[in-house]
N, C-alpha and C positions, 0 to 999 in steps of 0.2 A: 255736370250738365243736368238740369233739370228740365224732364219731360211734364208738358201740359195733359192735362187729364179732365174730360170732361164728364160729370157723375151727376147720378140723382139721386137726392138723398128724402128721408122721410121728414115731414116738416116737423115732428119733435127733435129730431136730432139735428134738422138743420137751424133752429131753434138756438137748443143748444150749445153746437161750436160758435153760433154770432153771438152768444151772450159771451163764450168763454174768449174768445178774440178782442172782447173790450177793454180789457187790461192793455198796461204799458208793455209794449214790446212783443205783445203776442200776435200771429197772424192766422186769420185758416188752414193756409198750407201746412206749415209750420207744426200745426197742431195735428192736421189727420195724417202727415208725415209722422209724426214721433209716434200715433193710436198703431196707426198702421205695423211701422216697423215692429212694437212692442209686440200684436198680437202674431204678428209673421215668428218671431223668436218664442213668444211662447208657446205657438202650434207645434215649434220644432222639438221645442224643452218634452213636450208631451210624446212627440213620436219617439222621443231615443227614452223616457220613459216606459212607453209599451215594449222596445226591444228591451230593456233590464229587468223589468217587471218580474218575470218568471223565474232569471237567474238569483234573483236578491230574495225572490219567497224561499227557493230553493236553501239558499245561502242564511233566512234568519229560522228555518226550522231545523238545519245543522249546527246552527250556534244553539239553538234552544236545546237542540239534545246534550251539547256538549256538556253548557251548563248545567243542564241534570246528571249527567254522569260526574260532575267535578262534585255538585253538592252531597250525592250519595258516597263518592270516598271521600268526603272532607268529613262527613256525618261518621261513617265506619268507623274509618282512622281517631276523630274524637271519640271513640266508642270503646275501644280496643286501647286504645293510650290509658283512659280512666280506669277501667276494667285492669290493665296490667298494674298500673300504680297502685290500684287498690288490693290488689291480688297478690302483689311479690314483695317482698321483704326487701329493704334495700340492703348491699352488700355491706360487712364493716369495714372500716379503714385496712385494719390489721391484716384483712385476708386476701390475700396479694395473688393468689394461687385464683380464687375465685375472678377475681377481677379481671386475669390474664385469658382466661375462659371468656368471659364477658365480652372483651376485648377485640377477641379471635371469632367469635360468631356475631357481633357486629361486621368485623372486616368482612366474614364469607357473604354476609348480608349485603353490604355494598355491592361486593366481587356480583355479586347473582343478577343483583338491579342492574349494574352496570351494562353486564353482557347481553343480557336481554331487551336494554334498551338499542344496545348496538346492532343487536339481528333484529329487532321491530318486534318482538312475540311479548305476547301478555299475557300473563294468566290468568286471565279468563277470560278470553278468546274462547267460546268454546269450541272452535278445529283444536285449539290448544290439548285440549281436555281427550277429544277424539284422536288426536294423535299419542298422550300418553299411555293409552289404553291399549297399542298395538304394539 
């Protein structure tokens, strides 16, 4: 059902819609029905913006730190790899003994990441740090 509506509008703009009404198939209604609805939905698009506004600032200066703390152990970790490879001697085939060492402090190594990942704690946390000190 359509309700009549009677308006005054400014004469540029009322101008305007009679020029844009001259086309095939277009009508005044027609046209300040579709301005209308459009700007009714984008007042809305704006109000549920200003509700997320503060949770998405929130949300892109937590990513930003995140990203900084990933590029600073990604930098380390390339740091520390170069520095090892260039530092340690690789082991020889022959020495079997050596490698089974190797082996076994790699696996404690995992074992360690693993359990730590499983209780949440970091080292370097620093509570981490205040806790190993007592």
């Amino acid at each position: 059902m359509k309700v009549r509506q009677n308006l005054y509008l400014d004469r540029e703009i009322s101008d305007a819609l009679e020029a844009l009404a001259t086309g095939p198939g277009a009508n005044k209604s027609r046209l300040v029905n579709d301005a209308l609805a459009d700007w009714l939905a984008r007042r809305a698009t704006r109000q549920v913006d200003d509700l997320f506004r503060h949770r998405l600032d929130r949300m892109s200066r937590d990513l930003a730190g995140i990203h900084r703390d990933v590029e600073v152990l990604l930098e380390s970790l390339s740091l520390f790899v170069r520095y090892q490879l260039t530092v340690t001697a690789p082991l020889p085939v022959a020495d079997v003994a050596a490698q089974a060492v190797g082996k076994a402090r790699f696996e404690a190594f995992l074992n360690q990441v693993a359990r730590q990942v499983a209780e949440g704690t970091r080292t370097l946390d620093p509570r981490a740090a205040v806790e190993d000190r007592k």
